[in-house]
N, C-alpha and C positions, 0 to 999 in steps of 0.2 A: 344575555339570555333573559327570555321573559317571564316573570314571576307570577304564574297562574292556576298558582293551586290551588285558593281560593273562589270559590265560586263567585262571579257577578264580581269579584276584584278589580278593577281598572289592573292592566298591565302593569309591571313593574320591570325597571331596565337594573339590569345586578353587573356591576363591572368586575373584571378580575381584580383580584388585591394588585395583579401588577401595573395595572393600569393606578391605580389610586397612587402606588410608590412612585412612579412617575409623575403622576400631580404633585406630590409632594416636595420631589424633587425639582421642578419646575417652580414653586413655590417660593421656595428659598432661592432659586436665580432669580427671577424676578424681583427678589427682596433686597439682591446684590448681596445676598451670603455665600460661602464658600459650597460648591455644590460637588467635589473630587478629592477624597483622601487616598492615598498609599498607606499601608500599612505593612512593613515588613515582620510575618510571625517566624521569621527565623531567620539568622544569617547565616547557618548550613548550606552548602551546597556538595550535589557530589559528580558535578561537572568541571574539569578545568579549561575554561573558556578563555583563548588567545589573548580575545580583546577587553578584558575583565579583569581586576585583581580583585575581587568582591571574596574570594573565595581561598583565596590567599590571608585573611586573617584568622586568627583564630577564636570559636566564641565557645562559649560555655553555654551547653543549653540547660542548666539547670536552671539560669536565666531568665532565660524565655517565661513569657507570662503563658500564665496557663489559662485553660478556658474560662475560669471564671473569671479571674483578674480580667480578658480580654471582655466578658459581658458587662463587667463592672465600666470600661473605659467607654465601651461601646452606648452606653447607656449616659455617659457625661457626657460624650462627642455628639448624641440626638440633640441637648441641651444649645450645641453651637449651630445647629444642620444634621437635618435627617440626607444620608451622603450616599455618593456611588463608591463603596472603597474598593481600592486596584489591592487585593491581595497578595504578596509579593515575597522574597527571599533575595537570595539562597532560594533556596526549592520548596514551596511550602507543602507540596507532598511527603518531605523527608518528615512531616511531623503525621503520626497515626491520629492525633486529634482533630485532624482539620474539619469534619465534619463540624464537631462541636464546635468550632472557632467559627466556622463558617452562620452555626445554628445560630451562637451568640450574639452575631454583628447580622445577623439580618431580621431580625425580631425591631430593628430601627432604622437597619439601613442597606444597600442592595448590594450586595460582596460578589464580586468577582477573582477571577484568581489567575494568576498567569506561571506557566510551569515550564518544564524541558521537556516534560513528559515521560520521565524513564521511569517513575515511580508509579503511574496512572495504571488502572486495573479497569474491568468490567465495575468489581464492583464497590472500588472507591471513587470511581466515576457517578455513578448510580447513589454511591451516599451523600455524594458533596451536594448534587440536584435536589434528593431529596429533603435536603437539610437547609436549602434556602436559598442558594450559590443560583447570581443572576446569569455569569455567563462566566467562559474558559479561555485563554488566550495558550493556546502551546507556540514555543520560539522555536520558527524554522528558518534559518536564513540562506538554504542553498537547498536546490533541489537534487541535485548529485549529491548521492549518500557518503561518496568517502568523502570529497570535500566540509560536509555538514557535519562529517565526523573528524575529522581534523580539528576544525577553527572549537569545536566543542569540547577536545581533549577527551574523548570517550568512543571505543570501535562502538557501531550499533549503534548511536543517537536516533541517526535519522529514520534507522526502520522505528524502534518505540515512539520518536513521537508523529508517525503516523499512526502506529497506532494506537496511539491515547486519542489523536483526534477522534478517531475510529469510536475510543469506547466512552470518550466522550459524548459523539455525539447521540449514541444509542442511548444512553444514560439519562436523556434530559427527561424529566417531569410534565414540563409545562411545555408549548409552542415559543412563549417569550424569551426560553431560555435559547442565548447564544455558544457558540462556539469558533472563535477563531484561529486564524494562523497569523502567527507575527512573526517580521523578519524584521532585521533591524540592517537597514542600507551602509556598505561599506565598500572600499575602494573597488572591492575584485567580485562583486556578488550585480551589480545594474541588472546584467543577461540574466539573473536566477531569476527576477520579479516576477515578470509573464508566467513562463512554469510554475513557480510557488502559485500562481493566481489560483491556475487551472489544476495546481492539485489541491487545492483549498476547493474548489468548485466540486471536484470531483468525490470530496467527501462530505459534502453539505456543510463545509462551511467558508465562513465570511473572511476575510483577507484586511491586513492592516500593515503598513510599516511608518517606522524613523528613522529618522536617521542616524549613524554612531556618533555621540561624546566621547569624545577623551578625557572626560571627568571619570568615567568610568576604570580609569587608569590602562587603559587598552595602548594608548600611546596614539601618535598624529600619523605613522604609518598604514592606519588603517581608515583613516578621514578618506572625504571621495573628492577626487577630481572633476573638474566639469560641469555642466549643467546638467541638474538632471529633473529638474518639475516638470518642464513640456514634456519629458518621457512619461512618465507618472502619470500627469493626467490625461494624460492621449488613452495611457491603458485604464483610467478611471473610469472614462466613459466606455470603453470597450467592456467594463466586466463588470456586471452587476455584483460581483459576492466582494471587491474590492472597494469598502466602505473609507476608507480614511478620508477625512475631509478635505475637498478642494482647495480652503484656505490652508489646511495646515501644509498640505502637497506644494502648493504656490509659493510658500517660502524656504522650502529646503536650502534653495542655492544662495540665498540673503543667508539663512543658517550658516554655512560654509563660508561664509566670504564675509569674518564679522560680527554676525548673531544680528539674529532680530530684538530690538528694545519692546520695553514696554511687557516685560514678565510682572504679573500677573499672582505669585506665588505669594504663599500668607493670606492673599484677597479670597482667590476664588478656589485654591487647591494646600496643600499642605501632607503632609509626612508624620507618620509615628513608625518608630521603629522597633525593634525586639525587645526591647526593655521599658516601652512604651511611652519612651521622650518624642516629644513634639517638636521639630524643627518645620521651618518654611518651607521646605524641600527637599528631596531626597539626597540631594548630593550636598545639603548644611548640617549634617549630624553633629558638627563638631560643637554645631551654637542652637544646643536645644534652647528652647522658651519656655518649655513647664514639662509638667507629666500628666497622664491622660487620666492618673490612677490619682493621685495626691490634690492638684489644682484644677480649683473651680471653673469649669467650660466659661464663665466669661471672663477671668483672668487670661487663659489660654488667647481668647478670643482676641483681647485687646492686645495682647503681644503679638500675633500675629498678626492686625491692621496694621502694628507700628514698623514691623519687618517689611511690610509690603509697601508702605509710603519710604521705608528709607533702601527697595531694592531696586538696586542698578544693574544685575547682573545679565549679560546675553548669552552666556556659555553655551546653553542647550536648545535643544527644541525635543524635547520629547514627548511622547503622543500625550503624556499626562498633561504637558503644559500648553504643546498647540492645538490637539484638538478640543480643549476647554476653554482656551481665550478662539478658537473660531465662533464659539457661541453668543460672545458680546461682538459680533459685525451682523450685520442684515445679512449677509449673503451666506457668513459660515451657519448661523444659526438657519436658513432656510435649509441650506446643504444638508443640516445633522437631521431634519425635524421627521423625511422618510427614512432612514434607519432607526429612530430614537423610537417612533410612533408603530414599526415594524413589528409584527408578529412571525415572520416565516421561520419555519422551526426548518428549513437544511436538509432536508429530508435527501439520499443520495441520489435519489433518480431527479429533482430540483437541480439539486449540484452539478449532476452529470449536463445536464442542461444547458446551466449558465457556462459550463465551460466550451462554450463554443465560441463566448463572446458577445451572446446578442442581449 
């Protein structure tokens, strides 16, 4: 927008702050710093999900770091990387503060947040936006509601988290701000993708999936048979609102058959979890490397170059790890650079649009 209020002034060009967060972020890639944290603000959940024992433990939220403890962490972690952090749980709606957790970690860094949706309202939807919150990811992985509602262990899943997408996506602030659907690919869900696409389309938002771990303790019963990345990306290019990166798509079946080498974690992404220990990843809690509240961002820092020079691990491919190592190839980093550089705000008659496929 141009700066002409002064009279006889040369033009002036005023970028949005989210444009500049994005320089910033780009910054630190280029610099080869870690550009992708996860941060779990609670390991509450109040879904019992088939293929998950997350939720099967027991935690104590008096635990839980509270918002200012999280602005205090949030404030050392700018010191390693100003970050995209994936906000996570257990359900991180089960907490009334998320707002503030949200406010405190994007005053440095661009917080998103991924839910079930059962807890999402008009207008804790509307306060998460207005507090800072880059974009929303709700977990849909069947488009048949009892199905969705089964594998979830909750009747009614699947109508709330349509509609949290719903009051998500009314809720946004800015244009920048996103809204997804995430499904996470499993033996008996391939046929839900396309439907999931087009009801993602249909609500103005964007479309993403991984594949299941059995890290997640779900068990190998629920791993997928078969090939399935030419299905994927055949529907990739069919649907503009189904953003997941072609590279990370193109490897699912090497995932399944093996794992793909050459993870990335400690380097370019890393994990804090509820009590705000830093581990290389989400699934190494058991060997934190510091705390985010106690130890210096460059002790952190150096512990986790040395995790990542000594990780061998292929277990996963989750969208935290593939679609962030598709940004060091030419091709994944071309793929991310019209979603990344993307303003469309999803608006539902847009949505209704894209679902037709073109």
């Amino acid at each position: 927008m141009e700066d002409v209020r002064r009279v006889g002034a040369a033009p002036r060009m005023r970028a949005h702050p989210a444009v500049w967060k994005k320089v910033r972020i780009f910054s630190r890639f280029a610099m080869g710093r870690p550009v992708w944290c996860t941060w779990q603000v609670t390991y509450r959940c109040n879904f019992r999900c088939a293929f998950c024992d997350y939720w099967k433990g027991g935690v104590d939220p008096s635990r839980e770091l509270a918002p200012a403890e999280i602005e205090r962490g949030a404030r050392n972690l700018a010191r390693i990387s100003s970050l995209m952090i994936s906000i996570g749980g257990g359900e991180p709606f089960l907490r009334d503060d998320l707002p503030e957790i949200i406010a405190a970690m994007a005053r440095w860094h661009m917080p998103l947040v991924t839910t079930n949706g059962w807890r999402v309202t008009a207008e804790n939807a509307r306060a998460a936006f207005r507090a800072g919150l880059w974009g929303a990811s709700v977990s849909l992985d069947y488009a048949d509601p009892g199905r969705h509602d089964r594998a979830r262990g909750v009747d009614g899943a699947h109508r709330r988290a349509v509609e949290a997408i719903g009051h998500l996506s009314r809720g946004r602030s800015g244009r920048f701000q996103r809204v997804n659907v995430m499904a996470v690919l499993m033996k008996d869900n391939i046929e839900e993708i396309e439907p999931l696409i087009r009801l993602a389309a249909r609500h103005g938002a964007f479309f993403m999936v991984q594949p299941f771990c059995s890290l997640k303790g779900g068990g190998r019963e629920f791993s997928l048979d078969g090939d399935v990345s030419a299905h994927l990306l055949s529907l990739r290019r069919r649907y503009q609102n189904f953003i997941s990166n072609p590279f990370f798509l193109e490897r699912f079946d090497r995932a399944m058959d093996g794992g793909v080498p050459g993870c990335r974690a400690g380097r370019s992404f890393f994990n804090i979890d509820n009590y705000g220990r830093v581990a290389k990843c989400v699934e190494d809690l058991d060997t934190p490397l510091g705390d985010i509240l106690a130890d210096p961002a460059r002790v952190i820092s150096s512990r986790l170059e040395r995790a990542w020079r000594e990780n061998r691990c292929r277990s996963c491919w989750y969208n935290c790890r593939g679609e962030i190592e598709a940004l060091y190839t030419a091709r994944g980093f071309l793929s991310a650079m019209p979603v990344v550089l993307s303003t469309w705000g999803g608006t539902r008659e847009a949505g209704a649009a894209r679902a037709a496929g073109r």
